[in-house]
C-alpha positions in Angstrom: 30.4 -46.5 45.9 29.9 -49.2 43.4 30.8 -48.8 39.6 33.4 -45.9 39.4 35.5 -47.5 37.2 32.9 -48.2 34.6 31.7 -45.0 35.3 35.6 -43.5 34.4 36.6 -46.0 32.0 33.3 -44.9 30.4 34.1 -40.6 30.1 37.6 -41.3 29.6 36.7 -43.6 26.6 34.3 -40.3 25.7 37.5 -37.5 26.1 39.8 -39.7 23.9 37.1 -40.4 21.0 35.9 -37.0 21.1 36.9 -35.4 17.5 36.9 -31.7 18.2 35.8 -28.9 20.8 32.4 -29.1 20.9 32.3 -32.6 21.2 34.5 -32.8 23.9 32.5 -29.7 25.7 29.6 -32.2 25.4 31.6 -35.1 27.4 32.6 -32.4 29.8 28.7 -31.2 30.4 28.0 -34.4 30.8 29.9 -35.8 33.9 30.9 -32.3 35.4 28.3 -30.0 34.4 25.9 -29.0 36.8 23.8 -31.9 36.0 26.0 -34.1 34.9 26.6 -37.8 36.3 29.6 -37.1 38.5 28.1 -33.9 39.9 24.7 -36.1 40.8 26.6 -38.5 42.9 28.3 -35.9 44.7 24.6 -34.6 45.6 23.8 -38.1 47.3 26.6 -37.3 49.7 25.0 -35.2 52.2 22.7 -38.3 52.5 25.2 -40.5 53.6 26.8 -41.4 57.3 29.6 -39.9 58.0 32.4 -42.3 57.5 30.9 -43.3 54.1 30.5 -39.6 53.4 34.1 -39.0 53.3 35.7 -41.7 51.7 32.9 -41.7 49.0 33.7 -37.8 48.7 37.5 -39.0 48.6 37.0 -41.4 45.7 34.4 -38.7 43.6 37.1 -36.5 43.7 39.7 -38.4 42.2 37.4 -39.5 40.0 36.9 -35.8 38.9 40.2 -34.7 38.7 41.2 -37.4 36.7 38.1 -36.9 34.4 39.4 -33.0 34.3 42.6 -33.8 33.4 42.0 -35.9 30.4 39.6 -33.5 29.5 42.6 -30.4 29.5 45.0 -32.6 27.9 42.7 -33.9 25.6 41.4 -29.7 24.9 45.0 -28.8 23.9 45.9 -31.9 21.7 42.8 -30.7 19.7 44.3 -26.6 19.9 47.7 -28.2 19.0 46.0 -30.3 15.9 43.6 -26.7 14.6 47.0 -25.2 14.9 48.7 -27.3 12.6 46.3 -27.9 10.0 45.7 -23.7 10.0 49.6 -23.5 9.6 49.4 -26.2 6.9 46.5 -24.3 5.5 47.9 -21.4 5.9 51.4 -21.4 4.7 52.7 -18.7 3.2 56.6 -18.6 1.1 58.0 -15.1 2.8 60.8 -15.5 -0.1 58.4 -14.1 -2.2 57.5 -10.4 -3.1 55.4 -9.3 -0.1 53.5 -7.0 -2.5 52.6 -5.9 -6.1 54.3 -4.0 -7.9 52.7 -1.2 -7.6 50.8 0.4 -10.2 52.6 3.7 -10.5 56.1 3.8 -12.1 59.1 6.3 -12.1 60.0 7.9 -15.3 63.1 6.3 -17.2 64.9 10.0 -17.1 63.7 10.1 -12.8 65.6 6.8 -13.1 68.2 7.4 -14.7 69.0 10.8 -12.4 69.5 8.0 -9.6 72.0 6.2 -11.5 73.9 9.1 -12.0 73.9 10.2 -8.9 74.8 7.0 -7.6 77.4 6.3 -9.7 79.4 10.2 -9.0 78.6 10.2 -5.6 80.9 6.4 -5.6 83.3 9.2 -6.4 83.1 12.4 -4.3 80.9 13.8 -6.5 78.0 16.1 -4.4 74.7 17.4 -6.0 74.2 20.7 -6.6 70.9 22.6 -8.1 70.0 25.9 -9.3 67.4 28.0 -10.5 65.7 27.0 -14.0 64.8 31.1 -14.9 68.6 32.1 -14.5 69.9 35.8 -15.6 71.4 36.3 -18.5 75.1 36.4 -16.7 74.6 32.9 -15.2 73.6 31.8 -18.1 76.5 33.4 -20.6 78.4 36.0 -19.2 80.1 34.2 -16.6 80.7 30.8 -18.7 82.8 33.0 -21.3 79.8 33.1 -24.0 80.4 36.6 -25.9 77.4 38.8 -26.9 77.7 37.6 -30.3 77.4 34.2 -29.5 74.5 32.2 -31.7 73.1 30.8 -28.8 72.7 34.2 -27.0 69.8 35.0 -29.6 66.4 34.9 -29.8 65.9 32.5 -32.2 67.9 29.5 -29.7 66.9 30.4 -26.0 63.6 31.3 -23.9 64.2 35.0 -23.2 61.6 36.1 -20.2 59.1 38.9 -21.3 60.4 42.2 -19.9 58.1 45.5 -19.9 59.0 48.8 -22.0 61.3 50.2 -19.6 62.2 47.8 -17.3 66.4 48.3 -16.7 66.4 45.0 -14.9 69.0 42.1 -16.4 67.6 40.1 -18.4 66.7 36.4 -17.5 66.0 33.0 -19.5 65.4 29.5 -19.1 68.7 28.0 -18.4 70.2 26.5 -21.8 72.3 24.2 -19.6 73.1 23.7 -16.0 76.6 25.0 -16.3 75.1 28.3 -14.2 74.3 25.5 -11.5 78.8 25.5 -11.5 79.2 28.8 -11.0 76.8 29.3 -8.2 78.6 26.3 -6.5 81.6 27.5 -7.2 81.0 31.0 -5.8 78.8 29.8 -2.6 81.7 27.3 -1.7 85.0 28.2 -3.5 87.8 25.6 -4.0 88.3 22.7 -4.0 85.0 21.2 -5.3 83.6 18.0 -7.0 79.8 18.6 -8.2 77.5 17.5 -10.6 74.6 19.7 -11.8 71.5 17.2 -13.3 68.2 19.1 -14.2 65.8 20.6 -16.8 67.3 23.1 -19.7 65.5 24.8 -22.4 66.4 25.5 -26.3 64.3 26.4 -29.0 65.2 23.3 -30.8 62.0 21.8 -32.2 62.5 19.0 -34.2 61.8 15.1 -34.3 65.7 14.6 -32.6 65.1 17.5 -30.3 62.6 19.2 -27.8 62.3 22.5 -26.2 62.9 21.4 -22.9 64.9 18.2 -22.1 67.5 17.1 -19.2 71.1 17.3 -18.9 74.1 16.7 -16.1 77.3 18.9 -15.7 80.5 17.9 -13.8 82.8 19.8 -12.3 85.9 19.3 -10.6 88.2 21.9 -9.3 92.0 21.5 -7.3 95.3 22.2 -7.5 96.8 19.6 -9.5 93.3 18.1 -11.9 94.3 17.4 -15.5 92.6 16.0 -18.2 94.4 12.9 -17.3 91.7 12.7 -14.4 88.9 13.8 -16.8 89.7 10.8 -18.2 90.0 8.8 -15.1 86.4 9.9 -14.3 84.4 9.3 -17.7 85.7 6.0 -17.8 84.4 5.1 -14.5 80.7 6.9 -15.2 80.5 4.9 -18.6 81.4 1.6 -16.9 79.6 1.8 -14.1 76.6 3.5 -16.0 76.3 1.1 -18.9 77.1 -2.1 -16.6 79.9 -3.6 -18.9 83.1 -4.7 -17.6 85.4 -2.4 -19.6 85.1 1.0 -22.1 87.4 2.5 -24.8 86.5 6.0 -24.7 87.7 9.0 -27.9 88.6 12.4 -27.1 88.7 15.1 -30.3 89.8 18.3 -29.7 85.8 20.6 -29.8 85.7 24.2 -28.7 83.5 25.2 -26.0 83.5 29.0 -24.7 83.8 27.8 -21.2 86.3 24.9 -21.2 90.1 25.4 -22.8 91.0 23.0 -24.4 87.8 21.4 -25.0 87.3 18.0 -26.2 84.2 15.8 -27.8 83.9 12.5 -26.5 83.2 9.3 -28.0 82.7 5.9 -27.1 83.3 2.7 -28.8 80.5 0.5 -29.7 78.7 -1.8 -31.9 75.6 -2.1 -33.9 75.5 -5.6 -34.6 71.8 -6.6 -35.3 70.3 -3.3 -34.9 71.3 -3.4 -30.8 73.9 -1.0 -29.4 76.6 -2.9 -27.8 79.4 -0.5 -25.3 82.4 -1.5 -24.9 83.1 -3.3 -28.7 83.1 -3.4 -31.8 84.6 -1.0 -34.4 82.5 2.0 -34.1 82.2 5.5 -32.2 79.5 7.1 -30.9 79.5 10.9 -29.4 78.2 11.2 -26.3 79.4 14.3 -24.5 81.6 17.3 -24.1 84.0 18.2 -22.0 87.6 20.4 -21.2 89.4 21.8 -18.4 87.5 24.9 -17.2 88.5 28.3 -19.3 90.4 30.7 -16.7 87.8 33.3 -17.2 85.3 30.9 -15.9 87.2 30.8 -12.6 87.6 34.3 -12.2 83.6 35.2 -12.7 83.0 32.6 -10.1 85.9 34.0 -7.5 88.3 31.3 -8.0 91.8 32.1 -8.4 93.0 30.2 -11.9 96.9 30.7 -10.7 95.9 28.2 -7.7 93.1 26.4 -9.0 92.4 24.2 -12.2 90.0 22.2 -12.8 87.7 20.1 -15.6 83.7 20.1 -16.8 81.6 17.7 -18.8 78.0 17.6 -19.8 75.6 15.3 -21.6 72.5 14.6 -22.6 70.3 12.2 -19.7 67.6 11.9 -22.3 69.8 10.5 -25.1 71.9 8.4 -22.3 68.9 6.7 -21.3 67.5 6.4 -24.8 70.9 4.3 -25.1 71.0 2.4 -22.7 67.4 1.2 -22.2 66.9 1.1 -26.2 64.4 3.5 -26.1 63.9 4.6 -30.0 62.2 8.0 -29.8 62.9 11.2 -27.6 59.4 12.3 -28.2 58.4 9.5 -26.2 59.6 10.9 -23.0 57.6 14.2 -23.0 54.1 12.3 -24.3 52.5 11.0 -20.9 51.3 7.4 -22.4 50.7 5.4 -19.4 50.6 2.5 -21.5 54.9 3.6 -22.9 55.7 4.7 -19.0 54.6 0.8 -17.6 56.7 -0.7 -20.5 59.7 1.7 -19.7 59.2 2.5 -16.6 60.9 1.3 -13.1 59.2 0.2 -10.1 59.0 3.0 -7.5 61.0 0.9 -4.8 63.7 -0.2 -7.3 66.9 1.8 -6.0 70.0 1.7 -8.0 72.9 1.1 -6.3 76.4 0.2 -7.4 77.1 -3.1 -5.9 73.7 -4.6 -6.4 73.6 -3.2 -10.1 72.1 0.2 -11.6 69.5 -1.3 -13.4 68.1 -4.3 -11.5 
C-alpha cells in the first residue's frame, strides 16, 4: 500500500497538536473510528489476493497501533496537564484553620472551670460534685457552723418552703460547696485530694454581689499535711492560673467555723495604669480563704482527726475570672448579652491545658 507514511506522519502530527480531550477524540474518530481512514483501508482488504492481503494487513496494523499509542500517551499527558492546573487552581494552605470559629462561645466562668480543673488535677487533685438543694446539716451542721450563726438565717440563705407540719430537715441552696467535702469525705474516707467547683446561693443582692454565683473548694486530707503544703498548693494554682512566672502570696490569720487556724489570703499585685498586674508591685489583693480543717469537721465526716489532718480553701470563680480576663462588672456574667459573651467568650474547641497555656 502506497502513502502510509503520509498517512501516519499526517495523524501523528494531529495527536501531538491536539490541545485537549475532545480534540484529540476527534483525531481518534477520524483514523480509527468506524469510518475513519485507517478503518476504510482495512475494508479494501478482503478485495485483495492473498499475499498482498497479508502483508497490507501486516503494515495497517502497525500503522494502527502506533496511531493508538500516541493517541494514549498523548490522552494522559493532557490528564497529567488538567491535573496540574486543577492542583495549581486548586491549592489549598492546610496550615490554616480548617474551619470558622464557630458562632457559639463558652462562657468565661465554663472557661475558667477548665482552668481550674486543669491546673489541680496537674496535682492530684480529683473532682467531686454534690447536690445544689443540700440539708441543712451539709450545709452547717457538719462544717462546725453553730445555730446562731448569721449566715444560718433567713435574711442570708435560700431556705426551701416546708408545709405546716412537715418534721422533715430542713434544706437550702448550698451557700458554698464545702458540703460537696463532706460527702467526699464520707463516701471515700482518708486520704483524699478534691476540689468542689459549682453554683452557691446567698441572698446578697447588690452591684458587687448576686444571688447565685460560682465558687471552688479544696480539700486535702493525710497524715502529715500542714499549712506548709497549703502554701505549697496556692502558690502553684496562682502561677499556673494567672500565667506569670512567679507569686508572693499573704496569709492573715481569718476565722472560719470550719477550718482552725484559718487564714485570709492575699496576693501581691499592681495597678499601674488601671491594669492588674500578679506577681508585682507593692500592693495586696484578697483573694480567698483558707485553714487546716477544724477537728469537728473530720469527725461529722467519719474521719478520725488523731490520724488524719488536713487543709481547705475556697474562692470566688466569678471574681477570679473577672481578674484575670479584666472583666469590670459581675453583673455582666448573669445578663445573657450575646453581643458581651462573643467579646468574652472562648471558642468551644479552645482546651486549656498546662503546657500549651491556660488561656490560649
Amino acid at each position: 500500500m502506497d502513502g502510509l507514511d503520509t498517512l501516519k506522519a499526517k495523524y501523528l502530527t494531529a495527536v501531538a497538536n491536539a490541545a485537549d480531550e475532545s480534540a484529540l477524540e476527534e483525531v481518534r474518530v477520524a483514523a480509527l473510528g468506524k469510518k475513519g481512514e485507517i478503518s476504510a483501508m482495512m475494508a479494501t482488504l478482503g478485495k485483495m489476493e492473498p499475499d498482498a492481503r497479508k502483508a497490507a494487513g501486516a503494515m495497517l496494523n502497525v500503522l494502527k497501533d502506533e496511531i493508538d499509542a500516541a493517541l494514549r500517551a498523548r490522552k494522559s499527558g493532557l490528564a497529567d496537564a488538567a491535573l496540574d492546573e486543577r492542583l495549581r487552581t486548586e491549592w489549598l494552605d492546610v496550615t490554616l484553620p480548617g474551619r470558622p470559629r464557630p458562632r457559639g462561645t463558652i462562657h468565661p466562668v465554663s472557661q475558667v472551670m477548665e482552668e481550674l480543673t486543669a491546673i489541680f488535677a496537674d496535682m492530684g487533685f480529683a473532682v467531686a460534685e454534690g447536690p445544689q438543694v443540700e440539708s441543712d446539716w451539709y450545709n452547717f451542721d457538719a462544717l462546725n457552723i453553730p445555730p446562731e450563726h448569721p449566715a444560718r438565717q433567713e435574711h442570708d440563705t435560700f431556705f426551701m418552703h416546708r408545709a405546716p407540719g412537715d418534721d422533715r430537715p430542713p434544706h437550702v441552696l448550698r451557700t458554698h460547696t464545702s458540703p460537696v467535702q463532706i460527702r467526699a469525705m464520707t463516701e471515700q474516707g482518708a486520704p483524699i485530694r478534691v476540689i468542689a467547683p459549682g453554683r452557691v446561693y446567698r441572698m446578697d443582692m447588690d452591684q458587687t454581689h448576686t444571688p447565685m454565683f460560682h465558687q471552688v473548694e479544696g480539700l486535702a486530707i493525710d497524715r502529715d499535711i500542714s499549712m506548709a503544703n497549703l502554701k505549697w498548693v496556692l502558690e502553684e494554682f496562682c502561677r499556673a492560673y494567672f500565667e506569670v512566672p512567679s507569686v508572693e502570696l499573704r496569709f492573715r490569720a481569718s476565722h472560719f467555723p470550719f477550718t482552725e487556724p484559718s487564714a485570709e489570703v492575699d496576693i501581691r499585685c499592681s495597678w499601674e495604669g488601671g491594669q492588674l498586674k500578679i506577681g508585682q508591685g507593692d500592693k495586696w489583693m484578697e483573694i480567698l480563704g483558707s485553714g487546716m480543717v477544724h477537728p469537728k469537721v473530720l469527725q461529722a465526716a467519719g474521719v478520725d482527726p488523731a490520724q488524719w489532718q488536713g487543709f481547705a480553701f475556697g474562692m470566688g470563680i466569678d471574681r477570679i475570672a473577672m481578674l484575670k480576663y479584666g472583666i469590670p462588672d459581675l453583673r455582666a456574667f448573669f445578663e445573657s448579652d450575646l453581643r458581651w459573651l462573643r467579646h468574652y467568650g472562648f471558642a468551644a474547641l479552645d482546651m486549656p491545658d498546662l503546657p500549651g497555656g491556660l488561656s490560649r
